[in-house]
N, C-alpha and C positions, 0 to 999 in steps of 0.2 A: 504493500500500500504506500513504503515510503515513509519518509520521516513526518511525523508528524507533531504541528506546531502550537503550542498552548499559552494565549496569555493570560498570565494567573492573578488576579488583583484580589489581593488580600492583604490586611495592615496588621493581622498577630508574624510578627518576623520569626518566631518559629516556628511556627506552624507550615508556612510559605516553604520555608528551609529544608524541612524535613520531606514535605511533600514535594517538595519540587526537585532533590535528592533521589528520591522514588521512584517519580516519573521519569527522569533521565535516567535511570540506571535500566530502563525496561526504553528507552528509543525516542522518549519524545525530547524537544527541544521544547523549552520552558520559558518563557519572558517574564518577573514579577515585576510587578504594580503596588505598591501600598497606597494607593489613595486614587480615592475614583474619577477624584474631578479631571485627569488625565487618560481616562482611560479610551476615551472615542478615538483621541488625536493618535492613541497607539496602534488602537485597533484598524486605523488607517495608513498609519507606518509600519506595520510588521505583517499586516495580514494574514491572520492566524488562522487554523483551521475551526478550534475552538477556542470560546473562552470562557474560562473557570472564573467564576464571578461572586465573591461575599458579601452578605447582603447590608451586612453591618461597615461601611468605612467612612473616612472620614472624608471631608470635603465635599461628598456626593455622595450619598444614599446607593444603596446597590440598587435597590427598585428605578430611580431615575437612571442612575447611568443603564439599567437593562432598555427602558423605554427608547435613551438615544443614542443608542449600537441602532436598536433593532429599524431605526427610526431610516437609518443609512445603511447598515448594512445586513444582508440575512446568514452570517455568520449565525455557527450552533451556539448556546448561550446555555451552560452547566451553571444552575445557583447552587452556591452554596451557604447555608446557617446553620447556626447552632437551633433556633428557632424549626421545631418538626411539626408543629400544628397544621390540620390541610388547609386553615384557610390562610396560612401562611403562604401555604403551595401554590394555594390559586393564583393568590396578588402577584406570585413570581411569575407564573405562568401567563399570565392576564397581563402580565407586562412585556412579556415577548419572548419570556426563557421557554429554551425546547426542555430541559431537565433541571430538577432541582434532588440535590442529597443531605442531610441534615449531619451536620456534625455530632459526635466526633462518629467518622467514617470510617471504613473499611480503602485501604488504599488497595487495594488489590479490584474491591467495586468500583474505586474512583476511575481508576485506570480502564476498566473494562466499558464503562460507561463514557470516555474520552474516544476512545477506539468506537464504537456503536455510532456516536454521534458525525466521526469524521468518516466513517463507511457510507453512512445516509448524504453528508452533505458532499461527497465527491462521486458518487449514486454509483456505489459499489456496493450495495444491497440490493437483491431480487432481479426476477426478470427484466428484459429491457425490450422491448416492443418501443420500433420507430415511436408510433403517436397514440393514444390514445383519445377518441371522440366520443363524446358522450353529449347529443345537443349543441346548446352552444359553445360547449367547455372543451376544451382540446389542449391536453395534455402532451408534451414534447420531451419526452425520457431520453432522447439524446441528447438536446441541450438542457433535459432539467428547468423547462420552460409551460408556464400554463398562461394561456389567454382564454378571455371568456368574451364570447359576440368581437372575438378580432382585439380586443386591447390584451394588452399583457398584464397579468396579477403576479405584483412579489408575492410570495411565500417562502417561510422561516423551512426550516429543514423539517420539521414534525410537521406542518403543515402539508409540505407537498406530502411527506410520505402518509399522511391521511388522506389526502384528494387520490392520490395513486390507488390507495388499496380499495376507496371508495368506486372507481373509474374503473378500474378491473372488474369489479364485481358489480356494474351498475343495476340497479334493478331487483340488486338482492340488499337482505339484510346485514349488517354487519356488527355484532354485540360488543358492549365495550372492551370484553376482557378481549375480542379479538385486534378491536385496535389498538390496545394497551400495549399487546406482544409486540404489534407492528413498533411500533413508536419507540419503547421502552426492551424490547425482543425477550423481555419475561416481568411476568407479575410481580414478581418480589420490589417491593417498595413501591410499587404503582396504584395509585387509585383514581377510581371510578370518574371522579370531579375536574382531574386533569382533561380527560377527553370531554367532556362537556366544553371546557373553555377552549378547546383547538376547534372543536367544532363550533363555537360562537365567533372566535377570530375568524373561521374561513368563511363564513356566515357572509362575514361584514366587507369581505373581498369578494366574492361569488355573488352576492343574491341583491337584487336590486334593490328589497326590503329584507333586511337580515331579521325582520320581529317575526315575516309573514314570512317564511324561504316555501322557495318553487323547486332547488334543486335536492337540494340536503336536507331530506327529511328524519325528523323523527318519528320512531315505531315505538311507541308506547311502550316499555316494558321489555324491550326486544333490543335498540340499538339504533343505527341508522342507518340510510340509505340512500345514496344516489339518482336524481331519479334526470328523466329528461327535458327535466322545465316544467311539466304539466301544470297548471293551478289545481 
């Protein structure tokens, strides 16, 4: 896959140290940051594959600096806090993170979930079928490209890989825990609430009225599903 690039903004210096010790000793190349309010201008300067992101720093809040990464760029965005409450998860989430893990962590899961996120975002996960058409939605798996009615929609890395798995299987159902694997590639630490807020984000890039959606529906009790526009 290549070397792969992590910038780490985090202001406990050893905690940084140690993990970031870890991380290079298993291949990735490591950039720390202890303080947020620099963290766009780097994320622009080094061009990471991921970035490992604390929620707690100084100068800028992790939640804002997630808002303005994501605002420029669709780099993967790992939160991490000490804070594990879900609705902790959501705000991370709901601000643009594709993954969040609560301290103190498991570095061996850190690292596993580092690798998962730069597979998805260099689309060296799953099949690769030219384009994918679903209506007005057209999905582009070689360039990693979705436009709807001809305009082109950014999406974050768990985004596309939920419109992907949505677009394959258009017209069927899809339950959370199956996007959960998608997204996350196993349930351990994953819940249910995450995929509701990826599905509200793509909501609000897809559907002309993201309250009322025509494409991405909900199945009551069951999950969602792709559908062709219908009202």
């Amino acid at each position: 896959m290549g070397t792969i690039c992590v910038l780490y903004v985090e202001d406990d210096e050893r905690l940084a140290r140690l993990t970031s010790e870890y991380l290079e000793s298993h291949g990735i190349e490591v950039h720390w940051l202890p303080r947020g309010d620099q963290a766009v201008a780097d994320v622009q300067r080094i061009q990471p594959d991921v970035v490992l992101l604390d929620l707690m720093l100084p100068g800028v809040h992790g939640l804002e600096v997630c808002r303005q990464i994501r605002a420029r760029h669709d780099v993967p965005i790992i939160m991490v806090s000490a804070r594990s409450e879900s609705e902790d998860r959501v705000r991370g989430l709901d601000g643009g993170a594709d993954d969040y893990i609560a301290k103190p962590f498991q570095s061996r899961e850190l690292l596993a979930r580092i690798h998962a996120q730069a597979r998805r975002s260099r689309g060296e996960v799953g099949p690769k079928p030219e384009k994918i058409t679903v209506g007005e939605l057209v999905v582009d798996m070689a360039a990693r490209e979705v436009s709807m009615s001809g305009a082109a929609v950014a999406l974050t890395t768990n985004e596309f890989a939920v419109v992907v798995a949505l677009a394959q299987r258009a017209g069927r159902v899809l339950s959370r825990e199956q996007l959960l694997q998608v997204v996350h590639g196993t349930l351990d630490e994953a819940f249910d609430r995450s995929i509701d807020v990826l599905i509200s984000r793509i909501r609000g890039k897809l559907e002309e009225d993201p309250k009322n959606p025509r494409m991405v529906k909900t199945v009551r009790g069951a999950g969602y599903m792709l559908t062709f526009g219908e009202s």
